[in-house]
C-alpha positions in Angstrom: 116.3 88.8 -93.8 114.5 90.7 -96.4 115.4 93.9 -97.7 113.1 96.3 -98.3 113.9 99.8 -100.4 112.1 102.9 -100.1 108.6 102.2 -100.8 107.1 104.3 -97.4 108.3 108.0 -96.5 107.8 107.7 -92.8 108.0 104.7 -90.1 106.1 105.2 -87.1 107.4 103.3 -84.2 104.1 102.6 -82.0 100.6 102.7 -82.2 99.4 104.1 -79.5 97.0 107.4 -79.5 100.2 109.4 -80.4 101.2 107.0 -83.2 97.9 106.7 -84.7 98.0 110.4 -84.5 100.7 110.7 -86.5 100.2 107.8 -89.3 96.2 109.6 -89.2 97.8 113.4 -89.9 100.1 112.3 -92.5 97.5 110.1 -94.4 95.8 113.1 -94.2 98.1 114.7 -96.1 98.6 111.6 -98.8 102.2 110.8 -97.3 102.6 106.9 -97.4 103.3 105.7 -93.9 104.3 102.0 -92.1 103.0 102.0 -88.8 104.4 99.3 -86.4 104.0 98.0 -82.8 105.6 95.3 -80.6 102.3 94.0 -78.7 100.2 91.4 -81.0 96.7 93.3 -79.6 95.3 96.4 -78.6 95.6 96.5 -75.0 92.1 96.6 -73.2 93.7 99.5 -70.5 91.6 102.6 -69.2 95.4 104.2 -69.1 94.6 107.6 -70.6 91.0 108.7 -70.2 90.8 112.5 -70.1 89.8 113.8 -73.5 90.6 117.6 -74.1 88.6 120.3 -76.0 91.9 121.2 -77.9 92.2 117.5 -79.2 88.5 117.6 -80.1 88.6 120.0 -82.0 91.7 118.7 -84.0 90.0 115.7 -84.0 86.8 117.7 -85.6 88.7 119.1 -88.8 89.9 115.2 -89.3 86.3 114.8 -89.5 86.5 111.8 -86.9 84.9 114.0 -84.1 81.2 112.4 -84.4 82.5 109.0 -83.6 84.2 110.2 -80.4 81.4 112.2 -79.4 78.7 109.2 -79.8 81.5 107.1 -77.1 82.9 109.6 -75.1 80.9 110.9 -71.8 81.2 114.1 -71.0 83.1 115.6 -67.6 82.0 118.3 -66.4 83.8 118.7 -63.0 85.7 117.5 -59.7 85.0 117.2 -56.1 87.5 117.0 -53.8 86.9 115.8 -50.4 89.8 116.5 -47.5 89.3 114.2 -44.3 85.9 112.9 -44.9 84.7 116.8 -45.8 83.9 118.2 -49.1 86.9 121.1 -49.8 87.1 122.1 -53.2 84.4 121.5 -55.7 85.3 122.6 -59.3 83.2 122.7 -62.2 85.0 122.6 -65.9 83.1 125.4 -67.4 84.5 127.0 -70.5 83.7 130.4 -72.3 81.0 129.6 -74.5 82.9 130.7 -78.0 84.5 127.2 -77.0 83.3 124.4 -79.1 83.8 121.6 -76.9 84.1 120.8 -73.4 85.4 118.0 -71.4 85.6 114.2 -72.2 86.4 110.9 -70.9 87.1 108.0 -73.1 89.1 105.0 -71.9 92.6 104.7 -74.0 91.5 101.2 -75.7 88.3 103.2 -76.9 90.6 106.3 -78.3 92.7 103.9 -80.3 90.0 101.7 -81.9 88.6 104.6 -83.3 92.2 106.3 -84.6 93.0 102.8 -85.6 89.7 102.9 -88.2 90.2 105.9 -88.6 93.9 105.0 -90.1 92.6 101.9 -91.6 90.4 104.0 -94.1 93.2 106.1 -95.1 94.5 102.7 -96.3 97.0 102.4 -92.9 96.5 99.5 -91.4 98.7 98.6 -87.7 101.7 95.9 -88.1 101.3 94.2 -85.0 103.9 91.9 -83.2 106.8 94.0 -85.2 109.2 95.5 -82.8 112.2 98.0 -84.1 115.2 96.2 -83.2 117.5 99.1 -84.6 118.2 101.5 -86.7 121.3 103.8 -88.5 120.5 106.9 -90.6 122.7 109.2 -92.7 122.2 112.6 -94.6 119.6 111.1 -96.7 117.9 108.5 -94.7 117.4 106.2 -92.5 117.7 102.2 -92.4 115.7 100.3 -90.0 115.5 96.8 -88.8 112.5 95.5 -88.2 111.3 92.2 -85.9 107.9 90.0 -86.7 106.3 88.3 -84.4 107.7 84.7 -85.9 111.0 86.1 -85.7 111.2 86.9 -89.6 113.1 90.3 -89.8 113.4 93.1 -92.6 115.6 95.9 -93.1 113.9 98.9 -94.3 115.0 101.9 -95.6 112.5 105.4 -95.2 113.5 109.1 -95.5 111.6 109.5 -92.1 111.4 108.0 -88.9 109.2 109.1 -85.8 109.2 107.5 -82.3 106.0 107.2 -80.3 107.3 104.4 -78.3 106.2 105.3 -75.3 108.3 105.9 -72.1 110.9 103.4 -72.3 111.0 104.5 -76.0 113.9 102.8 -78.6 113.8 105.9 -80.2 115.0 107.6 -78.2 117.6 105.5 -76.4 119.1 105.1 -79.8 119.0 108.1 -80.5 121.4 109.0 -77.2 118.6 111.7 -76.2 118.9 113.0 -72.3 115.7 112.2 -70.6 116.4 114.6 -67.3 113.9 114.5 -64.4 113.0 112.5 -61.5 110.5 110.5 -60.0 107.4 110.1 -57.0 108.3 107.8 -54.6 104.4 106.3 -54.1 103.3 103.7 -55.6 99.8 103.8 -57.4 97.3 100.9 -58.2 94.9 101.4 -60.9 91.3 99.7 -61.5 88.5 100.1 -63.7 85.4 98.7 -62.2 81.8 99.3 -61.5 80.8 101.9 -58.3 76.9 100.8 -56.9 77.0 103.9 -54.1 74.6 106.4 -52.8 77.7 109.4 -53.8 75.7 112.8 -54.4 77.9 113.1 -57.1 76.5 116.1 -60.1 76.4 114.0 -63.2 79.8 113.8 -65.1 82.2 114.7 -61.7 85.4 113.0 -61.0 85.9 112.5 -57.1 89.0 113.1 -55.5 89.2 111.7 -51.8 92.7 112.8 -49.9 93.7 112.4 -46.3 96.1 115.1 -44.7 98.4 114.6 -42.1 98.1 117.0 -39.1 101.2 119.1 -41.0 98.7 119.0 -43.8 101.0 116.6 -46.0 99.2 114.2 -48.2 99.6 110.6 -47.4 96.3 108.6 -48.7 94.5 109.8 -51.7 91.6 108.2 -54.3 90.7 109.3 -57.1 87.7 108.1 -59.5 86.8 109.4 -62.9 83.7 108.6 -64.6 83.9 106.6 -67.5 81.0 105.2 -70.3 79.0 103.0 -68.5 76.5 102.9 -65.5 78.3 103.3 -62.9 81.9 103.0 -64.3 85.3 104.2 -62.7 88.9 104.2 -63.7 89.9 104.9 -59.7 93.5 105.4 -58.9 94.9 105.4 -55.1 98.3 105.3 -53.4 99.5 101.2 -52.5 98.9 101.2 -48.6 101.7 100.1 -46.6 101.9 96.1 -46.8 101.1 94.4 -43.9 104.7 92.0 -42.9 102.9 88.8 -43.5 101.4 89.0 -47.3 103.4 87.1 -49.6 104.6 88.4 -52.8 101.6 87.6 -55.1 99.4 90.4 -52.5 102.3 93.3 -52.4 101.3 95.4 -55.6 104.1 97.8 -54.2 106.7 95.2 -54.9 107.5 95.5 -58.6 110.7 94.6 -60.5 111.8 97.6 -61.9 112.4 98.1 -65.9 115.8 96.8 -67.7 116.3 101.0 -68.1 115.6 101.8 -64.8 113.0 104.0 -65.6 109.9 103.1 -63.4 107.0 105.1 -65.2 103.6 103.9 -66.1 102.3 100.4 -65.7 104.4 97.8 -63.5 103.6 94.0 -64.8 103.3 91.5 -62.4 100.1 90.6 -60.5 97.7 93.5 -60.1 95.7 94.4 -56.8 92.4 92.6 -56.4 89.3 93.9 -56.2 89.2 93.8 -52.5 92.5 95.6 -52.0 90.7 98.7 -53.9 87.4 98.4 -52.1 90.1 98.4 -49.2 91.1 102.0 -50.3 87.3 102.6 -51.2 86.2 101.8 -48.1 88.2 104.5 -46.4 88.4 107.7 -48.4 85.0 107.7 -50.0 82.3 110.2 -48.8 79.8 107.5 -48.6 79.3 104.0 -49.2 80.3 102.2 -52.3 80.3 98.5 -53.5 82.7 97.8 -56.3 82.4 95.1 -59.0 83.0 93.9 -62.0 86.9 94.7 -62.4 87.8 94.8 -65.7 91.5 95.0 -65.1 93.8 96.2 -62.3 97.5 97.3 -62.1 100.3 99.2 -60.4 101.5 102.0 -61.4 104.6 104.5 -61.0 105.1 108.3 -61.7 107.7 109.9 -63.3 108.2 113.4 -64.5 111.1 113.9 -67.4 111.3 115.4 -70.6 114.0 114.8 -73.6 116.9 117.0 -74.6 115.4 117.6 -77.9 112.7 116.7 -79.9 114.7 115.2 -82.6 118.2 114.8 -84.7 118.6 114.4 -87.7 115.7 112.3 -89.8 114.4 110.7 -86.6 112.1 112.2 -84.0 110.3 111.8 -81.0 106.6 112.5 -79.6 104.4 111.7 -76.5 105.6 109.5 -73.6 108.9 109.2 -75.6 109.3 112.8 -75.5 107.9 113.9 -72.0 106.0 112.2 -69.1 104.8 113.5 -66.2 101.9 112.8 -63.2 98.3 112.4 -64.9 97.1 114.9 -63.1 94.4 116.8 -65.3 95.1 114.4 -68.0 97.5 116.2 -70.3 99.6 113.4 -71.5 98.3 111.9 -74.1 96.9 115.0 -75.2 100.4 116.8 -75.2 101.5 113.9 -77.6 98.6 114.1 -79.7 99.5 117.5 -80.4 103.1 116.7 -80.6 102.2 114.7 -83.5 99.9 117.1 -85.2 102.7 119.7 -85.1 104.7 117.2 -86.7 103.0 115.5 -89.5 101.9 118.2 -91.7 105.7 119.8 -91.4 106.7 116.5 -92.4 103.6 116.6 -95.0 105.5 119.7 -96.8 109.3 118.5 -96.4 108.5 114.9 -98.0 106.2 116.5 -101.1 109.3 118.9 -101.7 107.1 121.9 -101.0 109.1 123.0 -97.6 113.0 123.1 -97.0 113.8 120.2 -94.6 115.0 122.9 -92.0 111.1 123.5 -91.3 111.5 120.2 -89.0 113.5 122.3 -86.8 110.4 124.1 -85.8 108.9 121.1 -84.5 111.3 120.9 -81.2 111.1 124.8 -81.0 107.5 124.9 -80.7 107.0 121.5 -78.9 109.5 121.5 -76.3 108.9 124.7 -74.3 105.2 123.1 -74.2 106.4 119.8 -72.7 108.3 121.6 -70.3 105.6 123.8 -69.3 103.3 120.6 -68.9 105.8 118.8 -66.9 106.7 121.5 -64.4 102.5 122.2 -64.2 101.5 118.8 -63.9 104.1 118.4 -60.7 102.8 121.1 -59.3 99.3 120.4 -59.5 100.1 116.7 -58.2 101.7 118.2 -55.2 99.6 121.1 -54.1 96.4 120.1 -56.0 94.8 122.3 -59.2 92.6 124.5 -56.6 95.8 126.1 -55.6 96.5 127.1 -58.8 97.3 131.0 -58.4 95.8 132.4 -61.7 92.2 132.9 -62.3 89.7 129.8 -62.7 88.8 130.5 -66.4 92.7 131.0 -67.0 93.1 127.6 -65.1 90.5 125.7 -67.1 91.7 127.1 -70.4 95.2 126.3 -70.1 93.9 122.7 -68.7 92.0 122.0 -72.2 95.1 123.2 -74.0 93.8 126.0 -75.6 96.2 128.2 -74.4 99.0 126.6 -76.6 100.7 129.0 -78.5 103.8 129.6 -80.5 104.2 133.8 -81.0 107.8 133.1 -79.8 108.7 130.0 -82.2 110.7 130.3 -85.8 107.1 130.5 -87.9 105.2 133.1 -86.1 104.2 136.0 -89.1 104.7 139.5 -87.4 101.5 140.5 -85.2 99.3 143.2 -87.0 96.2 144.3 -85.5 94.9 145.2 -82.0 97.6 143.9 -79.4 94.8 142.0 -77.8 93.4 140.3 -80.8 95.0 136.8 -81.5 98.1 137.1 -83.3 100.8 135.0 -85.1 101.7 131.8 -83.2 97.8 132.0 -81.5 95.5 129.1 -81.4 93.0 130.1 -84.4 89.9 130.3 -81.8 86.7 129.1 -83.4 83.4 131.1 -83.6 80.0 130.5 -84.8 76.7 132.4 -86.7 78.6 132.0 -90.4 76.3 131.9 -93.2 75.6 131.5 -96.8 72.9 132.4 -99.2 71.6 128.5 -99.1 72.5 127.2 -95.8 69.5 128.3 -93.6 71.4 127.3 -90.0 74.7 128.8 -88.9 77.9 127.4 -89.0 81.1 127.1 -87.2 84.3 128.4 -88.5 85.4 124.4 -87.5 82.8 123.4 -90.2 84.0 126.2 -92.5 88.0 124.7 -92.1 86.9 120.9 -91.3 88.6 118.3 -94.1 91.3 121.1 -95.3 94.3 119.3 -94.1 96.0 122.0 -95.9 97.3 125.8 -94.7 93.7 127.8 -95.4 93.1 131.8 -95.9 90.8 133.2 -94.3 90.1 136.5 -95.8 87.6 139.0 -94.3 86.4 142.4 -96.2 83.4 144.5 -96.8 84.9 145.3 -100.2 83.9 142.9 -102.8 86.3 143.9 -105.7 89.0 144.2 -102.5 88.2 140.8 -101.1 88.0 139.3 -104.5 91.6 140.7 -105.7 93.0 139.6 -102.0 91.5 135.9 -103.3 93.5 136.3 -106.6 96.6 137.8 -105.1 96.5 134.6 -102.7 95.9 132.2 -104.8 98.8 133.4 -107.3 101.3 134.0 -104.3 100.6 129.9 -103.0 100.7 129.2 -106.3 101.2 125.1 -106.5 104.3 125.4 -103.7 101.9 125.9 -100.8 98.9 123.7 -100.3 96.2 126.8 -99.7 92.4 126.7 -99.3 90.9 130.2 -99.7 87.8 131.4 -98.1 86.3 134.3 -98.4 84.6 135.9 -95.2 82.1 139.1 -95.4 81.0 141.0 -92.4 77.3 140.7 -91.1 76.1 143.6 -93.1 77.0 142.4 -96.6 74.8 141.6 -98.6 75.1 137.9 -99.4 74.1 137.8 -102.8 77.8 138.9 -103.7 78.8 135.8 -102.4 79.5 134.4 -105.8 81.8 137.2 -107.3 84.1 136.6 -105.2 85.9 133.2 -106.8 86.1 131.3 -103.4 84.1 129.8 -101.1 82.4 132.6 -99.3 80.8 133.0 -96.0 78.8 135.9 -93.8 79.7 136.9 -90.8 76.3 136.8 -90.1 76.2 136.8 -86.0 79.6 139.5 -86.0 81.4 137.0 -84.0 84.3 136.4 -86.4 84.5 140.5 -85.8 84.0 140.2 -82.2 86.8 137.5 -81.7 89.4 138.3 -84.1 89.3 142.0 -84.3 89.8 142.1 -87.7 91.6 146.1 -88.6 89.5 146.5 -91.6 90.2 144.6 -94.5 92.1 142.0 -92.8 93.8 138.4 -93.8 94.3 135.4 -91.7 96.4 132.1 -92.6 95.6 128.8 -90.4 98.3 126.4 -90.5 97.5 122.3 -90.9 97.1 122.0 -87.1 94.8 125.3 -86.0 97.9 127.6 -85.4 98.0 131.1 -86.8 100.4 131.6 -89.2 99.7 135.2 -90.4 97.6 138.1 -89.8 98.0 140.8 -92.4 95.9 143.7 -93.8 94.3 142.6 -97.5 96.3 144.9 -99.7 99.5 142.9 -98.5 97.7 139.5 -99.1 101.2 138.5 -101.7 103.9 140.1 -99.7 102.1 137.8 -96.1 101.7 134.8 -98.4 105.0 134.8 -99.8 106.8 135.5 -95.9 104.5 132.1 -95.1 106.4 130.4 -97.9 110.1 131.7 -97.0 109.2 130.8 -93.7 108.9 127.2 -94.4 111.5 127.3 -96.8 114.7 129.0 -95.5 116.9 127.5 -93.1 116.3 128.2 -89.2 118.5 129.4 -86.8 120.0 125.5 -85.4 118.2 123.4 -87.6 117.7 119.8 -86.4 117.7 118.6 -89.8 121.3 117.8 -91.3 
């Protein structure tokens, strides 16, 4: 067995799209990273396929976004058809100050681009090496790691971060509750090739249900368009097996895990493509003739979600964390932005800018979200999204994730400004029609923040000796503790030639819809944190006293820290 000192600062513990996530977001931020999973290949599984705006646009400031956009397709809505009738027909229409709408990308498709992504930073996947154990202590923790030909190494890293997925090691070792329960059904999965006559609007998903005469819901399909003519990943419930199959036709029949824990994909034999054109056949609203399976499986919901996010040096994020139905694809997202939340904390702790107490703020600000996406997604599985009781646009936001926010968690500056404008703990929203004196097209404030993996000022005056001593008094009060970008924003009627006498970067509100947004009171100060969070809103002559509360913030030890 080798032994292997400190030579990485954080082992990540699968590489799925959460994984990858994480080893991309601390690359990002130039910590060295050992990312590590069990399976020898990337599985070729449309698991996850529901891309949200919230993840593209984290995805756009890693400056990855083009290459999803050029194999993603975009979805645009749902119809649902009840007993051979059309009932519900939904279309996934934003506001239009939202930069991105809805996307489909099959999972092996999200990781091979993470996984260049990674491999550019210089990460590169260590396949076929499982995590056998692991022990840590007030200073770090030692793992044991498996290789494929059996060869194993003991490494020691201050850091360690699950995103094994829902049967997670992490976790188990960890002694984490994982409370919840689970759907009886069972669920088989294909992703094949549709030739139909469906009058289906470009870029729909179909959901096809049957209702009992009490209205309960006992057969259900559901298909959602994926790249490629014709393309479906189609889930539906496993019909009752007739007495005669054998074993090798009964889907539903599926050894259950060692943990008892039957979430996610079942091995075994999957369905045929008969058995779906079976289920085709008999909820669709027309004709369809399917081909061309690219893989099949059974599948099993579960809906739980972990005691806490972490203890001690070791934490967990995505399926590890939380699962729960797939309905409106949240999952993967969720853990995505588990691990964004994560890395940059980590980022700050391991560089020795932050306390180590910041990590607490990871499990305050993550877990109420995973609850809230568990308890949602249940909901929605059971009684359908059109029975949602809030407003459609409320619906739709909160379905992308933009509606994520942290006003009530440890690093939330105090609000300042009009009650309605976003605060503290907000999702920074992004707007467009920024200028400068050479650029003759507008920009986004997501082009304005893109490849700033650090916290970034935004401050916005009229006054240029103001808004240049704010810039200063910023700079000074981050000093070389806080990674800080500082922009300098003026409103539409400036005059842009004073652009450069400001010592930062400097853009025009030249459309007013920074203004009409963010309802800046004046002069007024904005920090964005690493992930697109608002950290502080403050008027401009406070720009040291808001910059230094950011830095005790991060610094001082929370109330129940996770971190020894």
């Amino acid at each position: 067995m080798a032994h292997t000192g400190t030579t990485t600062d954080v082992l990540i513990v699968g590489a799925g799209p959460v994984g990858l996530s994480a080893a991309a977001e601390l690359r990002r931020h130039g910590v060295r990273c050992r990312l590590v999973d069990r399976l020898p290949a990337r599985l070729p599984y449309a698991k996850a396929v529901g891309i949200q705006p919230r993840t593209l646009e984290l995805w756009d400031r890693m400056g990855l976004i083009r290459a999803v956009l050029e194999a993603a397709v975009p979805m645009r809505g749902q119809l649902t058809y009840v007993n051979g009738a059309e009932a519900a027909r939904i279309a996934l229409e934003l506001p239009p100050d939202v930069p991105y709408g809805f996307a489909a990308l099959p999972q092996y498709e999200t990781e091979r681009l993470l996984e260049e992504y990674v491999a550019g930073l210089g990460t590169h996947i260590e396949r076929g090496t499982e995590l056998v154990s692991f022990v840590q202590d007030a200073h770090g923790v030692t793992a044991l790691l498996r290789g494929a030909s059996g060869f194993t190494e003991e490494l020691r890293v201050p850091y360690l971060i699950g995103c094994d997925g829902a049967h997670s090691v992490v976790r188990k070792t960890l002694g984490l509750s994982y409370e919840g329960d689970a759907f009886p059904e069972a669920y088989m999965l294909g992703d094949v090739v549709a030739e139909s006559d469906w009058d289906l609007p470009q870029g729909y998903a179909l959901r096809c249900e049957h209702r009992a005469a009490d209205g309960s819901l006992d057969d259900v399909l559901v298909c959602i368009p994926l790249p490629g003519a014709g393309r479906y990943r189609m889930s539906m419930k496993v019909p009752p097996e007739p007495a005669e199959a054998d074993d090798a036709a009964q889907p539903s029949r599926t050894t259950a895990p060692p943990d008892g824990l039957a979430h996610g994909l079942q091995g075994g034999h999957g369905p045929e493509l008969s058995r779906l054109q079976d289920v085709v056949d008999r909820l669709a609203p027309g004709p369809a003739r399917l081909s061309e399976l690219r893989w099949s499986s059974v599948f099993r919901i579960s809906h739980r979600i972990v005691g806490r996010y972490g203890e001690g040096r070791v934490f967990v994020a995505g399926d590890a964390a939380h699962i729960h139905p797939p309905t409106g694809a949240q999952g993967m997202n969720t853990g995505i932005q588990d691990a964004a939340n994560l890395a940059w904390k980590l980022a700050l702790v391991v560089k020795g800018v932050a306390g180590p107490a910041l990590l607490g703020s990871y499990d305050a600000e993550r877990r109420p979200v995973g609850e809230e996406v568990v308890g949602r997604t249940v909901r929605h599985a059971t009684r359908g999204i059109e029975n949602d009781r809030d407003d459609l646009t409320t619906v739709l936001l909160r379905e992308a994730q933009l509606l994520v926010g942290y006003r009530d968690g440890p690093l939330a500056g105090a609000p300042y400004g009009p009650v309605d404008a976003p605060q503290p703990g907000d999702l920074a929203p992004d707007c467009g029609g920024l200028s400068t004196p050479i650029a003759v097209h507008p920009l986004r404030l997501l082009d304005v923040l893109r490849d700033r993996p650090g916290h970034a000022a935004v401050l916005y005056g009229a006054d240029v000796t103001g808004l240049a001593r704010a810039v200063a008094a910023a700079r000074a009060a981050a000093g070389e503790r806080l990674p800080l970008d500082v922009v300098a924003l003026l409103p539409r009627e400036a005059d842009p030639d004073t652009a450069p006498a400001l010592g930062a970067p400097a853009y025009r509100d030249a459309a007013g819809e920074f203004a009409r947004i963010y309802l800046p009171d004046g002069a007024t100060g904005f920090v964005v944190r690493p992930d697109g969070q608002l950290a502080a809103r403050f008027p401009l002559g406070a720009t040291t006293a808001a910059l230094t509360d950011c830095l005790t913030a991060l610094s001082v030890p929370l109330r129940d820290p996770v971190v020894a």
